[in-house]
KEGUMI-878949 format. One line per field, with one value per residue (C-alpha): residue number from 1; residue in one letter; x, y, z. Coordinates in nm, 3 decimals. Example, Ala and Ser with C-alpha at 12.3 -4.5 7.8 and 13.67 -1.06 7.14 Angstrom:
<pases>
n: (1,2)
res: (A,S)
x: (1.230,1.367)
y: (-0.450,-0.106)
z: (0.780,0.714)
</pases>
This chain:
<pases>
n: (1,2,3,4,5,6,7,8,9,10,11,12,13,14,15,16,17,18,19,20,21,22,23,24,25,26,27,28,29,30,31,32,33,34,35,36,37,38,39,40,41,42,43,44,45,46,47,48,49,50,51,52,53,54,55,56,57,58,59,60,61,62,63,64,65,66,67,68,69,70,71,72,73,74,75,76,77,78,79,80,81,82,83,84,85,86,87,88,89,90,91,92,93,94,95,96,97,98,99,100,101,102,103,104,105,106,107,108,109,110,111,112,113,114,115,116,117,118,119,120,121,122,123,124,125,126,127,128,129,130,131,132,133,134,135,136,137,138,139,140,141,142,143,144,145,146,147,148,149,150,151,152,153,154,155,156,157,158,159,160,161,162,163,164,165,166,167,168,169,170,171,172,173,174,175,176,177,178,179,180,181,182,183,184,185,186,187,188,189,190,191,192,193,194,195,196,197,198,199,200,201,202,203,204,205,206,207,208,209,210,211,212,213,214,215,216,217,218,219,220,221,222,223,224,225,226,227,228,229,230,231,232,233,234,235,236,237,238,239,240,241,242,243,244,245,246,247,248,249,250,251,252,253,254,255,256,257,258,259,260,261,262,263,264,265,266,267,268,269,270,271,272,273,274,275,276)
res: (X,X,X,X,X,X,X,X,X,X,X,X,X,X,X,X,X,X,X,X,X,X,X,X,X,X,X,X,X,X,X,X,X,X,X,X,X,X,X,X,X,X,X,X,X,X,X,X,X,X,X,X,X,X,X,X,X,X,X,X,X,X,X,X,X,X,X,X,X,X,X,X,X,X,X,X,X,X,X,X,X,X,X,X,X,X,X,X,X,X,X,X,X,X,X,X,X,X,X,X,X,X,X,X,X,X,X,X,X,X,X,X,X,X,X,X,X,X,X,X,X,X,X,X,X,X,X,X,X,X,X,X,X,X,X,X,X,X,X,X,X,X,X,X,X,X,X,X,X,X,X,X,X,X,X,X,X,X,X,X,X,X,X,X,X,X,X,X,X,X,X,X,X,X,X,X,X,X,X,X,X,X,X,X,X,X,X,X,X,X,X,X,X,X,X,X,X,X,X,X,X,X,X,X,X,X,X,X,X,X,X,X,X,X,X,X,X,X,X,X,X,X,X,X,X,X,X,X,X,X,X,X,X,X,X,X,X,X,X,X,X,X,X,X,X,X,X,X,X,X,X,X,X,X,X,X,X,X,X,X,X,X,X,X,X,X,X,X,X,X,X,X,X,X,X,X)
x: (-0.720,-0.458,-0.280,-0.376,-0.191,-0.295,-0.474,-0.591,-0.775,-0.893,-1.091,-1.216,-1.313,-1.549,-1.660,-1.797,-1.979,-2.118,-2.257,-2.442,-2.570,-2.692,-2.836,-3.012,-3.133,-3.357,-3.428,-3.562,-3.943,-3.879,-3.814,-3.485,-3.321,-3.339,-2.984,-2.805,-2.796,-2.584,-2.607,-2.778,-2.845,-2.835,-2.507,-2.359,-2.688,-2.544,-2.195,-2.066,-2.441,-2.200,-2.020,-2.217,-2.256,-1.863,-1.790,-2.059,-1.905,-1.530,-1.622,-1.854,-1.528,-1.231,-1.513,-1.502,-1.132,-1.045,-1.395,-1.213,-1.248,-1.601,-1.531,-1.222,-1.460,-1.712,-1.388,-1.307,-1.600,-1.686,-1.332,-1.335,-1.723,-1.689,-1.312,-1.360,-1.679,-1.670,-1.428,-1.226,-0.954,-0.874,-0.654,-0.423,-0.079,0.067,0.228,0.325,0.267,-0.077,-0.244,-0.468,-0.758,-0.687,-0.991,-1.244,-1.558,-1.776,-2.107,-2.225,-2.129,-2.348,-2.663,-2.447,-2.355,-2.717,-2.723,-2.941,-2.997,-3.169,-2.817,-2.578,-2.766,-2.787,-2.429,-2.314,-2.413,-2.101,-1.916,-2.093,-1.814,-1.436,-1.171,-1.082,-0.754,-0.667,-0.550,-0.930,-1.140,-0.879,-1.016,-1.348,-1.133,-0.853,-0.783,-1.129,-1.438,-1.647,-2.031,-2.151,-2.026,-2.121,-1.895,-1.892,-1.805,-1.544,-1.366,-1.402,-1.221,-0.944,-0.813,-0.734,-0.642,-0.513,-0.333,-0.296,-0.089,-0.121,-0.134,-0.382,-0.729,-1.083,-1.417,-1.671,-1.913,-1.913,-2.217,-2.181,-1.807,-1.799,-2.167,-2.332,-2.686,-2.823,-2.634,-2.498,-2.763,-2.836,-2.493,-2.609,-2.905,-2.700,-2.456,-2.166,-2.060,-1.749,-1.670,-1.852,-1.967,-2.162,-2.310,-2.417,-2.649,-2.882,-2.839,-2.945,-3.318,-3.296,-3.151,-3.238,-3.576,-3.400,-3.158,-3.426,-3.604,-3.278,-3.200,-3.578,-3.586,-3.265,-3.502,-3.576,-3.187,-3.095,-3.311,-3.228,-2.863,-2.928,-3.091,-2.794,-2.516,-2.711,-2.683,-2.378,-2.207,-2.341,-2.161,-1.999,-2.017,-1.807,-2.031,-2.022,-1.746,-1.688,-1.340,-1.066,-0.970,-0.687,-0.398,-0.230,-0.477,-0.235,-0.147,-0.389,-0.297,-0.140,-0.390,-0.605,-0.607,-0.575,-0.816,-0.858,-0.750,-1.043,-1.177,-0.981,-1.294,-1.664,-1.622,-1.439,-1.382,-1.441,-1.402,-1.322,-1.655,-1.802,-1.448,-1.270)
y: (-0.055,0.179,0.352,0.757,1.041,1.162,1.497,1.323,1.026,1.307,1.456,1.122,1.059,1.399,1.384,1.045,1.190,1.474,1.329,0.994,1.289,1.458,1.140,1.063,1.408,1.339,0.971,1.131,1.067,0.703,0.640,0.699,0.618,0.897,1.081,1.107,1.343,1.636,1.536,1.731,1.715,2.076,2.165,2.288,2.518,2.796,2.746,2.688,2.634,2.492,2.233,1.922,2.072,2.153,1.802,1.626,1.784,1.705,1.310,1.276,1.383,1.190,0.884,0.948,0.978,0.643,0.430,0.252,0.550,0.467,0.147,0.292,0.515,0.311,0.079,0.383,0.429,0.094,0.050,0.394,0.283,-0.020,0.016,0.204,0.366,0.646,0.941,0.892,0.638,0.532,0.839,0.749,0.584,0.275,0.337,0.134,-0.169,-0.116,-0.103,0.148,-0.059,-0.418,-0.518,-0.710,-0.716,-1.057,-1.082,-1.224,-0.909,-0.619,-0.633,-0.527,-0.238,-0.160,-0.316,-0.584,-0.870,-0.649,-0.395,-0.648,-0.751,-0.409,-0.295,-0.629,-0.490,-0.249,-0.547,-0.429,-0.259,-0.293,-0.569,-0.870,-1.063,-1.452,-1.458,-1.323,-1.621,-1.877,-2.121,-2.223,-2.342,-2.545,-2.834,-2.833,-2.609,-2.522,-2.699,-2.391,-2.236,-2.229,-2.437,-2.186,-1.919,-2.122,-2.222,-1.833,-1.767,-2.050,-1.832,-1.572,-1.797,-2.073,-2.191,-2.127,-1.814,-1.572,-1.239,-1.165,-0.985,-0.985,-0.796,-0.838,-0.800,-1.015,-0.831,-0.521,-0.465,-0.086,0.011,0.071,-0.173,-0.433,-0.722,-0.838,-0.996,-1.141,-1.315,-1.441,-1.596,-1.782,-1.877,-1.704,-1.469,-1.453,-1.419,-1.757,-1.468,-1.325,-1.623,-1.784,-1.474,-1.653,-1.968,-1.874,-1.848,-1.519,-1.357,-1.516,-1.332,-0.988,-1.112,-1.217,-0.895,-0.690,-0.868,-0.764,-0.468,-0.197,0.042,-0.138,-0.215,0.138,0.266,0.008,0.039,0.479,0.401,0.130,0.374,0.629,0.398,0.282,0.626,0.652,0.376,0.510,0.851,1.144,1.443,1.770,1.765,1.413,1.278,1.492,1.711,1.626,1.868,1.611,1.390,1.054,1.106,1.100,1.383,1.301,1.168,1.484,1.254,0.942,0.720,0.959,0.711,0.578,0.292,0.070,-0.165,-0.153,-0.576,-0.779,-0.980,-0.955,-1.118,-0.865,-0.993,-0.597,-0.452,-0.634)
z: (-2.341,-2.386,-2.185,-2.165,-2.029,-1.665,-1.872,-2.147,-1.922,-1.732,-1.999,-2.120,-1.785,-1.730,-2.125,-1.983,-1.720,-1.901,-2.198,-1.945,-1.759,-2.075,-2.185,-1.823,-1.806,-2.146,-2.056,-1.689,-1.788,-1.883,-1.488,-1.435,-1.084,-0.794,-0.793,-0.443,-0.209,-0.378,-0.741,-1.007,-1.350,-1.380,-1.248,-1.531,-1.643,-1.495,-1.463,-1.805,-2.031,-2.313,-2.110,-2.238,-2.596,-2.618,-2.452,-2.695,-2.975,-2.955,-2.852,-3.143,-3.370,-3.196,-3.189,-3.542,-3.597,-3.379,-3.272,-3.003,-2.807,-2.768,-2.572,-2.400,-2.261,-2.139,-2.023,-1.796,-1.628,-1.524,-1.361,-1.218,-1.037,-0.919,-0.774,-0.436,-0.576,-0.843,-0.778,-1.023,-0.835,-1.202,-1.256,-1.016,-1.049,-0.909,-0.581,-0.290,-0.484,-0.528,-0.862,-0.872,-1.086,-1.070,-0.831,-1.041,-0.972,-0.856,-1.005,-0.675,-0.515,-0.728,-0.508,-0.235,-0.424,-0.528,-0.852,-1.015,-1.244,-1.493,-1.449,-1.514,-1.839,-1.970,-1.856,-2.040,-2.333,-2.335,-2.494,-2.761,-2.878,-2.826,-2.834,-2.660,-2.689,-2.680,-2.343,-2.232,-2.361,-2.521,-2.257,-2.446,-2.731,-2.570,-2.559,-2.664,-2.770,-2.523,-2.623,-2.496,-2.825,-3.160,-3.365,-3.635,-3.416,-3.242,-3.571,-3.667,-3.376,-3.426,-3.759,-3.510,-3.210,-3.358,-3.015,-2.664,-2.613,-2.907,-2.841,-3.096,-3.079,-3.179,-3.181,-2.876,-3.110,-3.447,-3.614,-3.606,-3.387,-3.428,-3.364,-3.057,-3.090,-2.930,-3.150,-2.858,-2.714,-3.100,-3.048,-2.694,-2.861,-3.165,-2.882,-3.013,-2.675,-2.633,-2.288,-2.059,-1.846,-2.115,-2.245,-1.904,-1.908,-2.178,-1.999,-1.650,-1.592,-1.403,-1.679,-2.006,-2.031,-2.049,-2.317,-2.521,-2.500,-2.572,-2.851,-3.006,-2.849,-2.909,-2.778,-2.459,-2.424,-2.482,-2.161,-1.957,-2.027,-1.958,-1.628,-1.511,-1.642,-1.405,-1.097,-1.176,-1.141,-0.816,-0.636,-0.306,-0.520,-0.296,-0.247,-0.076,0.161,0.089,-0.005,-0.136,-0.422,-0.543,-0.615,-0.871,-1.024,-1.012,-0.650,-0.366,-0.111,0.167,0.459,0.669,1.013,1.141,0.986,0.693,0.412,0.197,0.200,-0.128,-0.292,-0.252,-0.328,-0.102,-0.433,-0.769,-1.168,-1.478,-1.611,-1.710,-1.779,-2.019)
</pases>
C-alpha cells in the first residue's frame, strides 16, 4: 500500500472507523457483538450529528476518484488492530529501530485475541479488493505450480509473473478486482486464491463450510464480515483514561512512569496472512 502522509492516514484512519460504526450501528438487530466498556455507537449524535454523513460523503468520492483507496483502507485497519491492539499504533513512525507495523499476525494466535474461525473467513474476504505483487505468492508457481492451483489460473498468472523476482502486480480478486462482493470465496471454490492462506480455507474442514456459504450467499458474507470488522476494532481497544493522547500523531509521548510504556503486540507471533 502506499505510503500516506501522517494527516492524510489520519483521516483515512477515523473515516474507517466512522463509516464500520455507521454500518454496525444499522446491522445492530442482525446480532452484532456487545461493544466494550466505554464504546458507543452514538458518540458522535450529539457532538458533531454530521460526522458520519460528512465522512461517508468525501470517501464515497475519493473511492470514486482512485478505488484502491477502498482496500488501502481496509489495509489500515487490520494492521492498526491486530499490532498492539487498535489505537491507532499505525500512525506512528519508525524509531529506535522499530517498525511501527511489521508484526504479522499467526492464524493460530486469533482465539487468543477473541476471534474465530467464522472471523477469519469473513475478514479474508477483504482480499476482495486490492493488489498483490510477485514477491507475495510467486512461491505456488516456482519451480513448479502449486496442485493446489488451478492450472488456468496459474498460467494467467505466469503472463504477469513470468519468473521468480518481478516486481510486478495483480488483482486479489480475478472476477470482479474492483468491487466489493463475495467473488472471493467463488475463486476459493474454482481453486484460483491467490494467497495458500486463502485457499487452505476451502481445504480445511473447519472452515470450508463457511466458504461455501459465502460464496452463495453475499448477503450472509456481508453480515458476517460487519459483525468481525466490529470485533476486530475492539482488540486491546484504549478507553477512558486508557493509553495516551498523543500530541504528535507519529511520535508516542514520552513515558508518564516507570512501567508506563505499552505493551508492543497482542501476538507473540504472527504471518501477514489478513494484511497483504
Amino acid at each position: 500500500m502506499a505510503s500516506f502522509p501522517s494527516a492524510a492516514r489520519l483521516l483515512l484512519l477515523v473515516a474507517a472507523a466512522l463509516v464500520l460504526s455507521s454500518v454496525s450501528a444499522a446491522a445492530g438487530a442482525g446480532g452484532s457483538p456487545p461493544l466494550a466498556k466505554g464504546l458507543s455507537f452514538e458518540f458522535y449524535r450529539a457532538r458533531c450529528p454530521q460526522a458520519e454523513a460528512i465522512v461517508f460523503a468525501f470517501l464515497k468520492d475519493a473511492i470514486r476518484k482512485d478505488v484502491g483507496l477502498a482496500a488501502a483502507l481496509l489495509r489500515i485497519h487490520f494492521h492498526d488492530c491486530f499490532v498492539q491492539g487498535c489505537d491507532g499504533s499505525v500512525l506512528l513512525d519508525r524509531t529506535n529501530g522499530v517498525d511501527s507495523e511489521k508484526v504479522p499476525v499467526l492464524l493460530s494466535f486469533l482465539a487468543k485475541i477473541g476471534l474465530n474461525a467464522d472471523d477469519l473467513v469473513a475478514l479474508s474476504g477483504a482480499h476482495t479488493l486490492g493488489i498483490a505483487h510477485c514477491g507475495s505468492f510467486e512461491e505456488r508457481l516456482f519451480p513448479k505450480d502449486d496442485p493446489t492451483m488451478d492450472k488456468f489460473f496459474a498460467g494467467h498468472l505466469k503472463l504477469t509473473c513470468p519468473r521468480l523476482k518481478v516486481d510486478n502486480f495483480t488483482a486479489n480478486d480475478i472476477r470482479t478486482p474492483d468491487v466489493f462482493d463475495n467473488k472471493f470465496y467463488v475463486d476459493l471454490l474454482n481453486r484460483q486464491g491467490l494467497f495458500t492462506s486463502d485457499q487452505d480455507l476451502h481445504t480445511d474442514a473447519k472452515t470450508k463450510p463457511m466458504v461455501t456459504r459465502f460464496a452463495v450467499d453475499q448477503a450472509a458474507f456481508f453480515d458476517q464480515f460487519v459483525k468481525s470488522m466490529v470485533k476486530m476494532g475492539q482488540i486491546n481497544v484504549l478507553t477512558g483514561n486508557q493509553g495516551q493522547i498523543r500530541t504528535d500523531c507519529s511520535v508516542p509521548n514520552a513515558a508518564r512512569s516507570a512501567g508506563d510504556e505499552l505493551p508492543w503486540s497482542v501476538v507473540e507471533t504472527a504471518v501477514e496472512t489478513l494484511v497483504l
